[in-house]
C-alpha positions as CSV (number, residue, x, y, z in Angstrom):
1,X,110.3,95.1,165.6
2,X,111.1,96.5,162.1
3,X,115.0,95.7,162.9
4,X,113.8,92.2,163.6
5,X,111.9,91.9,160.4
6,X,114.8,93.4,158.2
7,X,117.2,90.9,160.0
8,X,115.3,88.4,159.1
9,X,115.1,89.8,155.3
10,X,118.5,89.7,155.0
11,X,119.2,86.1,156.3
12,X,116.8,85.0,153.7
13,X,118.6,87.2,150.8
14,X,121.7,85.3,152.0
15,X,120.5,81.8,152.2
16,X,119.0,82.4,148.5
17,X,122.3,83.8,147.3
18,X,123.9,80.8,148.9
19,X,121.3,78.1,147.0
20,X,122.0,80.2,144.0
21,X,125.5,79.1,144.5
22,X,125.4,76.0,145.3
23,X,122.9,75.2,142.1
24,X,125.3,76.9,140.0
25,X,128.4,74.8,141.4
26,X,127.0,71.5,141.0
27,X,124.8,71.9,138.1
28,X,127.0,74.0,136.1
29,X,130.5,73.0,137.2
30,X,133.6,74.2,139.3
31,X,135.5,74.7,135.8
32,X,132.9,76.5,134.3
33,X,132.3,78.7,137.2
34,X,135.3,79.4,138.4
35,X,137.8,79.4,135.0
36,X,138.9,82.7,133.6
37,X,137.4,83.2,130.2
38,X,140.2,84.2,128.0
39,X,139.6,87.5,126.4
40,X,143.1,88.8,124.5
41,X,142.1,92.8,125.2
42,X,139.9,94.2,128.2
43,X,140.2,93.1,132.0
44,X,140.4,89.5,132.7
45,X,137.2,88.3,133.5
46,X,135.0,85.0,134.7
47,X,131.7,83.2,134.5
48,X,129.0,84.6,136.8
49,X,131.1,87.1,138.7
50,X,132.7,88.6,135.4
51,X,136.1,91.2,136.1
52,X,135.2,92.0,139.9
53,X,138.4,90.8,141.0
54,X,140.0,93.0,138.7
55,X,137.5,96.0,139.2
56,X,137.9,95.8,142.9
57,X,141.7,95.2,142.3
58,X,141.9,98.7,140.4
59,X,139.1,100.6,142.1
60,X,142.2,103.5,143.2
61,X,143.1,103.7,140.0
62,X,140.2,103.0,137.2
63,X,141.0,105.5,135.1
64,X,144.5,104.8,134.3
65,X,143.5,100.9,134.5
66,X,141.0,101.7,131.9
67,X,143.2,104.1,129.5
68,X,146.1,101.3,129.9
69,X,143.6,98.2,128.4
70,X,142.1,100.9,125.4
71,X,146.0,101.7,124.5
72,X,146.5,97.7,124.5
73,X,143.7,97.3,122.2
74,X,144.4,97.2,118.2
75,X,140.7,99.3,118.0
76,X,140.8,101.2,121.4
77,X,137.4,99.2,122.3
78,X,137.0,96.8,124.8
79,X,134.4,94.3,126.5
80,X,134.0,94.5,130.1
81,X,131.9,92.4,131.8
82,X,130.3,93.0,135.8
83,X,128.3,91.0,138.0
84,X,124.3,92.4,137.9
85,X,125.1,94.4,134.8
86,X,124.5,94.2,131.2
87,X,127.8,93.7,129.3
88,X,129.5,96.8,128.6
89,X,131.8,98.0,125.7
90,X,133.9,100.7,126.8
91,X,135.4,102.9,123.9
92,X,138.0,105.7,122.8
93,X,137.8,105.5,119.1
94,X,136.7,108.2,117.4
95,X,135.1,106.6,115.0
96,X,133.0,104.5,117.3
97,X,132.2,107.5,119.6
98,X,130.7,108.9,116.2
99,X,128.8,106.1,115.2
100,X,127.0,106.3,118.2
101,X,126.4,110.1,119.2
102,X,126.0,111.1,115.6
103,X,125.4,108.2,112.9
104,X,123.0,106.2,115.0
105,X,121.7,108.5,117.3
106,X,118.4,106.6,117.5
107,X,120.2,103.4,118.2
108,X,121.7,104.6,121.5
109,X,119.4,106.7,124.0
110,X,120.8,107.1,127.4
111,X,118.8,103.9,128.6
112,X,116.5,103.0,131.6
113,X,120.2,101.6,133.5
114,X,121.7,105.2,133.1
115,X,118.7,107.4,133.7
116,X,117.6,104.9,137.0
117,X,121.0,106.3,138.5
118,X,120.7,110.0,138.3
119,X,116.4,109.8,138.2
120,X,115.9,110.6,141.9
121,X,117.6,113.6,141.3
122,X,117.2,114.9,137.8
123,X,113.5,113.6,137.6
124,X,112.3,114.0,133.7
125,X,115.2,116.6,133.4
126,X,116.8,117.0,129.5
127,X,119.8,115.7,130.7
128,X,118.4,112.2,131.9
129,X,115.0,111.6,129.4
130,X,115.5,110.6,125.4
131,X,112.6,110.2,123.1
132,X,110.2,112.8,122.8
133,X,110.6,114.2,126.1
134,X,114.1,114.9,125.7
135,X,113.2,116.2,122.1
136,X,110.7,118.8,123.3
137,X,113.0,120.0,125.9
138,X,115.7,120.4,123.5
139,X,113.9,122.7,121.3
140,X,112.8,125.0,124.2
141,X,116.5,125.0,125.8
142,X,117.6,125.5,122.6
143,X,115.7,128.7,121.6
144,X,116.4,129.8,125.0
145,X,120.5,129.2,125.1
146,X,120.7,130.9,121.5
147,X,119.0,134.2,122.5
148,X,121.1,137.4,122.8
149,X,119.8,138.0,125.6
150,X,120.9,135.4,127.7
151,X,124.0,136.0,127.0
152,X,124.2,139.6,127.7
153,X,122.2,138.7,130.8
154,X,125.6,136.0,131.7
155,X,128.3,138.7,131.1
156,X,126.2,140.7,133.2
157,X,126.1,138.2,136.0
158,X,129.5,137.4,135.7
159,X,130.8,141.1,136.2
160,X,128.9,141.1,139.2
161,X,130.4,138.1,140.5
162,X,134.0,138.9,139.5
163,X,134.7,142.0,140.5
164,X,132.0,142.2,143.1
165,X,132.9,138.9,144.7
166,X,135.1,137.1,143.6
167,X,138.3,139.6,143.8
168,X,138.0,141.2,146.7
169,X,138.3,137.6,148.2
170,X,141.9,136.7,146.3
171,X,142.7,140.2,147.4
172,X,142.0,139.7,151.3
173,X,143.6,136.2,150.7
174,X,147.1,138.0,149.0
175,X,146.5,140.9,152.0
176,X,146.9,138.7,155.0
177,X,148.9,135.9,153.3
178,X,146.2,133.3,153.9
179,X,146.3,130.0,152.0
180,X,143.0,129.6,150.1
181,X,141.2,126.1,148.9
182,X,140.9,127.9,145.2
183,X,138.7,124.5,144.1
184,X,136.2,124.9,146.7
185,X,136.3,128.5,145.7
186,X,135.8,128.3,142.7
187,X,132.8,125.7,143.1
188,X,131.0,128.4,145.3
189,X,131.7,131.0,142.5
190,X,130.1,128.5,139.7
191,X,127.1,127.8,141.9
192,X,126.2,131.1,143.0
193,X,126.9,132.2,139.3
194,X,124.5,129.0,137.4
195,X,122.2,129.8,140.3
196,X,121.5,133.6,139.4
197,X,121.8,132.7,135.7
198,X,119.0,129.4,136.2
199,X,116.6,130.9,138.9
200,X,117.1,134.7,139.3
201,X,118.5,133.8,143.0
202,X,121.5,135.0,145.1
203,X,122.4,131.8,147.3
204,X,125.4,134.1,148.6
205,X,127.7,131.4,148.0
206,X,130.6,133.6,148.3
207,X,130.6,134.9,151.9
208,X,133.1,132.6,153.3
209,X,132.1,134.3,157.0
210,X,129.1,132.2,156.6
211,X,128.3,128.0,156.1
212,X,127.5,126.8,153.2
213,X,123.8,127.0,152.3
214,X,121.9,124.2,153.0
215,X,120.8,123.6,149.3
216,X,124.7,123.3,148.5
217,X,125.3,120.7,150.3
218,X,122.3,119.0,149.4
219,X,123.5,119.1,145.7
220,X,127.2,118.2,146.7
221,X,125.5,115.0,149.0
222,X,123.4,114.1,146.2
223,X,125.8,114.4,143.2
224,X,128.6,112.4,145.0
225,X,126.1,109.6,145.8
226,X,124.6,109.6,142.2
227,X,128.2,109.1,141.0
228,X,128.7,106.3,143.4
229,X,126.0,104.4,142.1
230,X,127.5,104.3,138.4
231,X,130.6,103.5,139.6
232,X,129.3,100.5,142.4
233,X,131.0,97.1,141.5
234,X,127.3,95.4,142.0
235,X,124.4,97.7,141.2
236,X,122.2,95.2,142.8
237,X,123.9,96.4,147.0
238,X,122.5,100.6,146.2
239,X,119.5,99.1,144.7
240,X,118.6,97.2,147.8
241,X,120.0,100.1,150.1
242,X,117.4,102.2,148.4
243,X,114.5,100.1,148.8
244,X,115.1,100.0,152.4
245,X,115.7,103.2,152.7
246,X,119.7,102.9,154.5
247,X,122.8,104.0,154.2
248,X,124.1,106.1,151.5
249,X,120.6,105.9,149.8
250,X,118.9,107.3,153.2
251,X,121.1,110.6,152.6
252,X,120.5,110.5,149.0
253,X,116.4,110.6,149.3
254,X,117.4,113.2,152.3
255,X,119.4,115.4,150.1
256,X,116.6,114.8,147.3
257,X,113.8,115.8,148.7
258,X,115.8,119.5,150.3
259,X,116.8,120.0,146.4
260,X,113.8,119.8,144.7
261,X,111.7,121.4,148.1
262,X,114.0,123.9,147.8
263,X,114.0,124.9,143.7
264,X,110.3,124.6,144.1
265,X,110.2,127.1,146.9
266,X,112.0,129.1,144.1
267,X,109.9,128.3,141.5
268,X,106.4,129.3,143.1
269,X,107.6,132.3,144.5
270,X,108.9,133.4,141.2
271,X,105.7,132.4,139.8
272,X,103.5,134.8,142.0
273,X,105.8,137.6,141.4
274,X,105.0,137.0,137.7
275,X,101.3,136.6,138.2
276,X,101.9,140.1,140.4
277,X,103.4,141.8,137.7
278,X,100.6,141.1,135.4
279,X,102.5,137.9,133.6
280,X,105.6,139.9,132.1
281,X,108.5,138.4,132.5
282,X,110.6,141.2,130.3
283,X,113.4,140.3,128.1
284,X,116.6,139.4,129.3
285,X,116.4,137.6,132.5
286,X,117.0,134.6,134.0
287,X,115.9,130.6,132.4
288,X,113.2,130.4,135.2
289,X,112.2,133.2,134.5
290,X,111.5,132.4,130.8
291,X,110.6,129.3,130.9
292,X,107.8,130.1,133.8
293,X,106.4,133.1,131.5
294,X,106.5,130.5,128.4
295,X,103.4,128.5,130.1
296,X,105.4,125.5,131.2
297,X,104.4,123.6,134.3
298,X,105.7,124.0,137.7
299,X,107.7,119.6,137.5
300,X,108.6,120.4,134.1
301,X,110.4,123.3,135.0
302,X,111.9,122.1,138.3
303,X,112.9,119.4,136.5
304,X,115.1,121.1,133.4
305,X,116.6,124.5,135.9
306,X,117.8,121.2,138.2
307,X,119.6,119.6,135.1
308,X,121.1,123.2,134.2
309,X,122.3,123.6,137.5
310,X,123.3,120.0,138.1
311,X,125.5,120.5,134.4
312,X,127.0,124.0,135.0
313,X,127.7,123.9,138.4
314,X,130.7,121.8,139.1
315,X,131.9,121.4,135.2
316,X,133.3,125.0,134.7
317,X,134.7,125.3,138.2
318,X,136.5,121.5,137.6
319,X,137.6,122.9,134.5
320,X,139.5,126.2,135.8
321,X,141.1,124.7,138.9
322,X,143.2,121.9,136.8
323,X,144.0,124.7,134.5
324,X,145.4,127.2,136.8
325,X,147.4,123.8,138.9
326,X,149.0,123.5,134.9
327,X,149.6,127.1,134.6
328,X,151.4,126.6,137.5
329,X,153.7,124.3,136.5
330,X,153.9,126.0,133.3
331,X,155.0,129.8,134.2
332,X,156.0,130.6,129.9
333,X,152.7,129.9,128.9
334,X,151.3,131.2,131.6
335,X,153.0,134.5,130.8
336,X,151.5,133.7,127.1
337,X,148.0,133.9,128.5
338,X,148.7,137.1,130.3
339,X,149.8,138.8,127.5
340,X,147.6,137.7,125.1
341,X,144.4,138.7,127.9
342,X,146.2,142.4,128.9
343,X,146.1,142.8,124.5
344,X,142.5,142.3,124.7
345,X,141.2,143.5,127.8
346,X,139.3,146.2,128.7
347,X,136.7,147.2,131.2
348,X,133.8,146.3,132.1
349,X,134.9,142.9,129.7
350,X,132.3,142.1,127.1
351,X,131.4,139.2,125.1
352,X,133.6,140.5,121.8
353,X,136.6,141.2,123.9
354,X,136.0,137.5,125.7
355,X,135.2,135.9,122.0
356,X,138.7,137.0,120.4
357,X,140.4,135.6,123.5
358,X,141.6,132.2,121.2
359,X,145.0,131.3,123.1
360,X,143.2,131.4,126.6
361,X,140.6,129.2,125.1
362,X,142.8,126.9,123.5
363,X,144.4,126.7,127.0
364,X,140.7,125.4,128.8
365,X,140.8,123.1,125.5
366,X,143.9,121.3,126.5
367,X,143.5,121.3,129.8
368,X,139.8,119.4,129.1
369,X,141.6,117.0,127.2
370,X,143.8,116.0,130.0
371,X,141.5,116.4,133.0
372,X,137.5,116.2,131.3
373,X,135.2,117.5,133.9
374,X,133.3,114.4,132.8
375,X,135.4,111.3,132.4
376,X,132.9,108.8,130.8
377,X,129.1,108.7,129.5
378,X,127.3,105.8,128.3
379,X,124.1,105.4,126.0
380,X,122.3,101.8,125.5
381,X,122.1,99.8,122.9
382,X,118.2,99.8,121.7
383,X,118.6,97.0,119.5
384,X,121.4,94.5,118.0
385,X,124.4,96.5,116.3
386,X,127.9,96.7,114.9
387,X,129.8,99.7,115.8
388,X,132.6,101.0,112.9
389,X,136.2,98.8,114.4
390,X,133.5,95.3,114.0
391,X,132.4,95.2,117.7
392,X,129.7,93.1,117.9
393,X,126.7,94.4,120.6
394,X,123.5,93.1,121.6
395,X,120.4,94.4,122.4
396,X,120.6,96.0,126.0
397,X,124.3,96.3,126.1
398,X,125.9,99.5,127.5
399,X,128.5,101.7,125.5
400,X,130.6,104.0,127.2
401,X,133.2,106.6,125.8
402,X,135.9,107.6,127.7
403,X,137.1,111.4,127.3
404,X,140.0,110.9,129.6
405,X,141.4,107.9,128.0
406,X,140.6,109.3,124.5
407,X,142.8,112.6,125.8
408,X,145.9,109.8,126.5
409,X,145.7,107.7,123.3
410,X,148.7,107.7,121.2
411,X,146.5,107.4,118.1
412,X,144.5,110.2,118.7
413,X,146.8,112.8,119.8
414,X,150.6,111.6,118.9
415,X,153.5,110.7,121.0
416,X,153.7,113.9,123.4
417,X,149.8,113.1,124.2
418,X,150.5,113.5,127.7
419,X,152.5,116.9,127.5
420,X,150.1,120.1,128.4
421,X,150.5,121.9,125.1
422,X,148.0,124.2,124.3
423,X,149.7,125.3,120.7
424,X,147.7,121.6,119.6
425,X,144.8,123.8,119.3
426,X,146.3,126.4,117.2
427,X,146.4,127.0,113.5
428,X,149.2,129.2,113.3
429,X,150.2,130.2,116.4
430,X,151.4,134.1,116.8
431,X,154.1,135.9,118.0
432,X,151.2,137.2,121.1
433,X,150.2,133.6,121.5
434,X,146.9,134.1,119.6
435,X,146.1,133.2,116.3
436,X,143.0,131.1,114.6
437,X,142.0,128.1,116.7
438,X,142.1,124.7,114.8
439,X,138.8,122.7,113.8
440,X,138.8,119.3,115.8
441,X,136.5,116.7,115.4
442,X,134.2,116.7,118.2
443,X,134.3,113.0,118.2
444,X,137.9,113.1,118.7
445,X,137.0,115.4,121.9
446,X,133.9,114.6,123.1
447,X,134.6,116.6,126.7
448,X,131.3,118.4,125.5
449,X,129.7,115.5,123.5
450,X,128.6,115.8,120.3
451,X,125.7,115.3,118.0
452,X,122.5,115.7,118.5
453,X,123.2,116.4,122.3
454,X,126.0,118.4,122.1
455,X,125.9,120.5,125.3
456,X,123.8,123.4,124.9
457,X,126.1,125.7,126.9
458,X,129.2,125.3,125.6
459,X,129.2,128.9,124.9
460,X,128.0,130.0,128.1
461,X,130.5,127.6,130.0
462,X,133.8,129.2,127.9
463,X,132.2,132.9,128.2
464,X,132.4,131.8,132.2
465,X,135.9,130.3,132.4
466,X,137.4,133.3,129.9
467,X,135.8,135.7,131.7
468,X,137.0,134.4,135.3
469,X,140.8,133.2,134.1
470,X,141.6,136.5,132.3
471,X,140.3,138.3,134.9
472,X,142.5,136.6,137.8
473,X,146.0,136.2,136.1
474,X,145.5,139.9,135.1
475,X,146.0,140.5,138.5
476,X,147.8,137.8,140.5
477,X,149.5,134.7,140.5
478,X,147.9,131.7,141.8
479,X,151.0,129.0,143.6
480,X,150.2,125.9,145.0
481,X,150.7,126.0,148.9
482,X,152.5,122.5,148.5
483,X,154.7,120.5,146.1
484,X,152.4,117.1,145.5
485,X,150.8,116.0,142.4
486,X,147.4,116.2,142.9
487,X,145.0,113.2,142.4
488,X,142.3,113.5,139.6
489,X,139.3,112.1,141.2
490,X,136.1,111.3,139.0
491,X,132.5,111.6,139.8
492,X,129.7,113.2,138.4
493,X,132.2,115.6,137.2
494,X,135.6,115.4,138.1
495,X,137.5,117.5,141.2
496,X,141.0,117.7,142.5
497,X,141.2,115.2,146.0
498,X,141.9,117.0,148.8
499,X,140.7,121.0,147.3
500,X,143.9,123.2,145.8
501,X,145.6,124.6,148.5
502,X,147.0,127.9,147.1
503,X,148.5,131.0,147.9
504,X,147.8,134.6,146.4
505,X,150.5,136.7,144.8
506,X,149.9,140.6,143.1
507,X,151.2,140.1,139.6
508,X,153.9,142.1,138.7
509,X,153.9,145.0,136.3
510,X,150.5,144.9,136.9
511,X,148.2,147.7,137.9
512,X,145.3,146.9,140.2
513,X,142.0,147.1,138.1
């Protein structure tokens, strides 16, 4: 019976979409419908239906497509228009990207279209509210990122992880000459690690004897989907999938309701421990910890530890897997990163030793800027506007930047913009490799955003990658198991197609720590 009602739903959908057409045919005009409007840079586009053809014509490749019509355009801007979408302006001018984190912030909140895409998930989490909401969250994240005890509490995790974990696995790998999916690896590694950082739990990620967790791939389900909605030629097909509960949006709710079942499982046993240990949360624990002992209710919280999680799991691990595939095909500077880590190193690592470590960083820095973890973000316009290069926008219309175009453009980052070459980051590179690391606008390389929502974990997220890079090469050498190019793939955060299929080597000269 309820098959029989939705079939006859849909027939009436179609016949309305069909008088639509029809009205808009005769009414309007085949010229008028059907002629390309001329538009000298951005994707060619029509009346009504807008640059589908084109989109759905470059859907393989939309990132390249994209980067190719910004290096066409005198201002690195262009207009793209989509059918069921407000008008979008796509940008990688610095300038522009500026103007609109920084200059007039208030001008461009994240918007009811970006927020409806991730809100299943995220809820009122700091990464998808503006306004006051987003305000008051910042402050408490804020106080809480900045403390020194966090960040002992992270190195502390992170030696745990590393030399509990983490090596003895590349070990057994090198042992028995197994290949290893380093990418999938390394995205149980983050997880386990932004898990015990963000609620004080050990989801034993890292035995590979066992499946992965349930709650894992309820975030991995629900992430991919989010990022398929942003990306959906026609927002109006998930929309309707979602209100009747099919498809895709039938595993999304699925994956939905395990995630937040789950972190509030989490979050109310934590809170009876608390209220068993008289309220006293101590000093130097974990963010759920902290924020449950600051007073904060049980939604808010679930809410905020979701968007940690949700930003640190998959962006650090995205971030070391491209970099050790460019190490690979660069073995000099990889032998520049090993020396300049075995200068520094000592054990257990700490947060000075991990600070000073300037060439490695510059290395993640470079590797960003040709493979962001993030790809795009978009704000909306709240009212009428002109951004710096003269574009024009209207109330309602969408903005995006682009950090992997802005890491290919010419203008921004001269003719060998496509060559990895971490010494770009240096201001007077050393004889070890080191030296001081060059101020860059973070408009120029917005991989972390910038302004007044810069990413509160920056530090936290380098502390991670140092800590895990310097402690691998130190050790071994990481090879591809095959010769292809792999195939930059974006989502919510970007990932390597496919996994990197490695093998293990002990690094020569070498002593095992």
């Amino acid at each position: 019976m309820a098959m029989s009602l939705f079939g006859d739903l849909v027939e009436v959908v179609f016949l309305l979409l069909l008088l639509l057409f029809l009205f808009l045919f005769f009414s309007v005009g085949y010229d008028h419908v059907f002629k390309k409007k001329t538009c000298r840079f951005g994707p060619p586009s029509y009346p009504i239906i807008g640059c589908l053809v084109s989109f759905y014509q470059n859907r393989r490749r939309l990132l390249d497509w994209y980067t190719e019509l910004l290096a066409e355009s005198p201002s690195q801007t262009i207009v793209v228009s989509r059918l069921g979408a407000r008008r979008t302006v796509v940008t990688a001018n610095a300038d522009n990207v500026e103007y609109v984190l920084k200059t007039n912030f208030r001008n461009f909140p994240k918007g009811k279209p970006f927020t409806e895409i991730l809100g299943d998930l995220l809820g009122f989490g700091i990464f998808n509210v503006d306004g006051d909401l987003w305000s008051s969250q910042r402050k408490l994240a804020s106080h809480e990122f900045s403390t020194k005890s966090l960040r002992e509490f992270v190195v502390k995790v992170l030696e745990e992880e590393v030399e509990g974990r983490l090596i003895p696995l590349l070990e057994s790998a090198m042992e028995r000459k197994e290949v290893l999916d380093l990418q999938e690896l390394l995205k149980r590694f983050a997880f386990e690690t932004i898990c015990k950082v963000s609620l004080g739990v050990d989801p034993c990620c890292l035995d590979l004897s066992r499946p992965v967790p349930p709650l894992v791939r309820a975030f991995d389900q629900a992430s991919v989907i989010c990022a398929m909605r942003g990306m959906a030629p026609v927002y109006a097909v998930w929309k309707m999938k979602r209100t009747f509960n099919l498809g895709s949006e039938k595993k999304l709710r699925e994956s939905v309701q395990m995630v937040h079942s789950s972190v509030m499982e989490i979050i109310r046993n934590k809170k009876r421990k608390l209220e068993e240990d008289g309220g006293d949360g101590g000093d130097g624990g974990d963010l759920l910890t902290r924020l449950l002992s600051a007073g904060h209710g049980e939604e808010v919280v679930r809410d905020m530890v979701i968007s940690f999680i949700m930003a640190g799991r998959d962006t650090t691990s995205a971030a070391m897997t491209w970099l050790f595939w460019l190490l690979s095909q660069h073995p000099l500077i990889e032998s520049a990163i090993v020396d300049h880590v075995s200068s520094l190193y000592r054990t257990p690592l700490d947060f000075e030793a991990l600070k000073d470590m300037n060439f490695l960083k510059a290395c993640l820095l470079e590797s960003m800027r040709l493979y962001p973890p993030v790809v795009w973000d978009s704000k909306h316009a709240a009212g009428d506007d002109t951004l710096p290069d003269g574009t024009v926008l209207r109330e309602g219309d969408r903005v995006t930047y682009f950090p992997y175009g802005m890491g290919r453009m010419e203008t921004l980052w001269g003719k060998d913009r496509l060559d990895f070459r971490p010494d770009r980051w240096l201001d007077e590179p050393e004889a070890d490799g080191g030296g001081p690391l060059k101020t860059v606008s973070p408009y120029k390389y917005p991989v972390f955003q910038a302004g007044p929502r810069v990413c509160l974990g920056k530090d936290m997220a380098f502390i991670q990658m140092k800590y895990v890079v310097a402690s691998i090469l130190r050790r071994f050498e990481i090879r591809p198991a095959g010769s292809d190019r792999p195939l930059f793939v974006p989502l919510l955060t970007a990932h390597m197609a496919g996994g990197f299929k490695v093998v293990v080597r002990k690094r020569s000269g070498i002593s095992k720590q």
